[in-house]
C-alpha positions in Angstrom: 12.6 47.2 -60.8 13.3 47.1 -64.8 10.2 48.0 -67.2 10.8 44.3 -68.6 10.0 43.4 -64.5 6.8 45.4 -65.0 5.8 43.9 -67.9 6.2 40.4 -66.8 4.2 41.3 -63.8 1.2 43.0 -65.8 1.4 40.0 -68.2 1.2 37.5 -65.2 -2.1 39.5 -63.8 -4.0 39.5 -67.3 -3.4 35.8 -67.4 -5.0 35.1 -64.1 -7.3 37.3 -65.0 -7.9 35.2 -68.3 -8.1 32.1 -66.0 -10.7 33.5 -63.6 -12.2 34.3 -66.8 -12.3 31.1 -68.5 -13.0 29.3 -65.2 -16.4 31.4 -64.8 -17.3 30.9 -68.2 -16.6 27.1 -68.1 -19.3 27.1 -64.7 -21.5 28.8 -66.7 -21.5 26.6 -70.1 -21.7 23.4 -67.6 -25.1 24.8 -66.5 -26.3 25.8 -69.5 -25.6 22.0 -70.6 -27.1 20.2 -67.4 -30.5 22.8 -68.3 -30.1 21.0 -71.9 -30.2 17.9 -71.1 -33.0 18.2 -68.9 -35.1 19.7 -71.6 -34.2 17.3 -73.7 -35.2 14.3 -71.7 -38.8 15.3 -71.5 -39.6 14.2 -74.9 -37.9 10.7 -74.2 -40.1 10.7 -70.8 -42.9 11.6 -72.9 -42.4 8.4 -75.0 -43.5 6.6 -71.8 -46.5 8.4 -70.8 -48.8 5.3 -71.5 -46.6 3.6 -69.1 -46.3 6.0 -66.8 -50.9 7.2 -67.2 -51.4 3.5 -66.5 -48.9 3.6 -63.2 -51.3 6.7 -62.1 -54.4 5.2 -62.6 -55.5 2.2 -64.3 -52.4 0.3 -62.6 -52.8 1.0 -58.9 -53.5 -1.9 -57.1 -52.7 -4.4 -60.0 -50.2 -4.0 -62.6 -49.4 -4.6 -66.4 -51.0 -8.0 -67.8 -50.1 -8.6 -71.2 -46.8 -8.8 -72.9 -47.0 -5.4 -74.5 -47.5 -4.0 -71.1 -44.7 -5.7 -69.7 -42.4 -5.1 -72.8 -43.7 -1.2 -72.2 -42.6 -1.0 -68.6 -38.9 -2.8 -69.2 -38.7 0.5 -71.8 -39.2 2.4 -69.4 -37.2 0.7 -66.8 -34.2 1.0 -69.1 -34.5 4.2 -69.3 -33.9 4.9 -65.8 -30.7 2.1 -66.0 -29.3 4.2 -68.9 -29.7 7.8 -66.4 -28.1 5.7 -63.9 -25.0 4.7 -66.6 -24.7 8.7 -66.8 -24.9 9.0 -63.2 -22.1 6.9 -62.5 -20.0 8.5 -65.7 -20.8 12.1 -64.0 -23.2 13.2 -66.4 -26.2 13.7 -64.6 -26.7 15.3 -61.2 -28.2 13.1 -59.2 -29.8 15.4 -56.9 -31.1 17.3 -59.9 -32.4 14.4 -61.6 -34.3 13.5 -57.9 -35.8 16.8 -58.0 -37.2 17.0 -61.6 -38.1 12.9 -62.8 -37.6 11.2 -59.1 -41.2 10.7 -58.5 -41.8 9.0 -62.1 -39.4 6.2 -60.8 -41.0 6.1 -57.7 -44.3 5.0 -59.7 -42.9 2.0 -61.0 -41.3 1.3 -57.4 -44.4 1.5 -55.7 -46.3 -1.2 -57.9 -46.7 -4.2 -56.2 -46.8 -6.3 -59.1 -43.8 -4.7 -61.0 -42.1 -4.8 -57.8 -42.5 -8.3 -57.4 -41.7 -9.6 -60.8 -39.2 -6.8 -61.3 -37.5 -5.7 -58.4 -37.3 -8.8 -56.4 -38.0 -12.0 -58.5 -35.4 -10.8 -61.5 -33.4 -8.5 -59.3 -30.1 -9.5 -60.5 -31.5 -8.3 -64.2 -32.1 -4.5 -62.7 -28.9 -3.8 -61.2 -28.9 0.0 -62.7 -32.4 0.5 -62.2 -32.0 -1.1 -58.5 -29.1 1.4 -57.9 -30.8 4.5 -58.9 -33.8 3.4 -56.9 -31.6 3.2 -53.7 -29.7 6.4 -54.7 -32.9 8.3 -55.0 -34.3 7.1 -51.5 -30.9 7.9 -49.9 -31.6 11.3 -51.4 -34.8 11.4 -50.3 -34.4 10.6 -46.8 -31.0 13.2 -46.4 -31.9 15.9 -43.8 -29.1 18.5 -45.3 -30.8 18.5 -49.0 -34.5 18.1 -47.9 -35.6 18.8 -43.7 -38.5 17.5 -42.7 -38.0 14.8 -46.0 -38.6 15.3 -49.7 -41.2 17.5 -51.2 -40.8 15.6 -54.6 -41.6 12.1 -53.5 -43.1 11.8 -50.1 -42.6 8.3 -48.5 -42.8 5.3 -50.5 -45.9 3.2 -50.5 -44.6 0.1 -50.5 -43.4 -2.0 -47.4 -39.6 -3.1 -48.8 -38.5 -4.5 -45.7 -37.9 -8.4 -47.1 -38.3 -7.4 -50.7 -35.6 -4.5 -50.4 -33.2 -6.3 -49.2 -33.4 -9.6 -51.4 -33.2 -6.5 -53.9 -30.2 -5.5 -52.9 -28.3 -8.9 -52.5 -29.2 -9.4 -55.4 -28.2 -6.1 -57.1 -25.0 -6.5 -54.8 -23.9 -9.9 -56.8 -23.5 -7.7 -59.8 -25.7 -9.3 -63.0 -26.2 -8.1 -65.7 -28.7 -5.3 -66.7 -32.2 -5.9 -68.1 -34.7 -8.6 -68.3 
């Protein structure tokens, strides 16, 4: 073996060694980033805190009843469809997002009246929200991430049964977002 053999081979071990490097590096800075955006979707969350106050209290067992109410909660429902838009372009963890903001949608879910209007009657206008709605239950209800079901969201409220499915033929025939 010529020294030039020896140096090829010490030059081939600091690049993978450069690789591993980088590669740990890279996992590290895609954390860092997913904790970013996390912090800095509070503050848009907070934008809907009226909605979300009312969803808590003053909503349960009716819902909103004037246009500003209802303009309010489609803001906030189009939120959720544009986390949803990141979910499918792999931006947001989905199983991150569950844990963290999961129970806010659920809020909006379980309203009768904003399930009715919403989520059933104009269906085919919530496609992204209807998706991230169904993601989130499948999430809830997987035994691997959460045993004995999800400490974040409990069980839903609401009896979907009909409404779920109409929902989700209607989400199925692919309109378009909104509404």
């Amino acid at each position: 073996m010529t020294a030039a053999d020896w140096l090829t081979g010490l030059g081939l071990l600091f690049t993978c060694c450069g690789l591993f490097y980088n590669a740990r590096q890279l996992r590290l800075a895609r954390k860092v980033a997913r904790a970013e955006f996390f912090f800095n979707l509070d503050p848009v969350f907070r934008e809907h805190a009226a909605v979300e106050a009312k969803l808590r209290g003053e909503w349960q067992g009716s819902g909103p009843t004037s246009l500003e109410e209802w303009l309010a909660v489609e803001e906030y429902m189009g939120l959720y469809e544009r986390i949803q838009v990141m979910v499918d372009d792999g931006i947001v963890d989905l199983d991150s997002f569950h844990k963290i903001y999961g129970y806010k949608l659920f809020y909006l879910v379980n309203n009768k009246m904003i399930h009715s209007h919403k989520l059933v009657a104009r269906a085919s206008h919530w496609v992204l929200f209807i998706k991230l709605w169904r993601s989130l239950e499948a999430l809830k209800e997987d035994p691997e991430l959460y045993p004995g079901g999800s400490p974040a969201l409990g069980t839903s409220t609401t009896s979907f049964s009909t409404d779920a499915r109409l929902a989700q033929r209607s989400a199925e025939q692919g309109a378009a977002p909104g509404g």
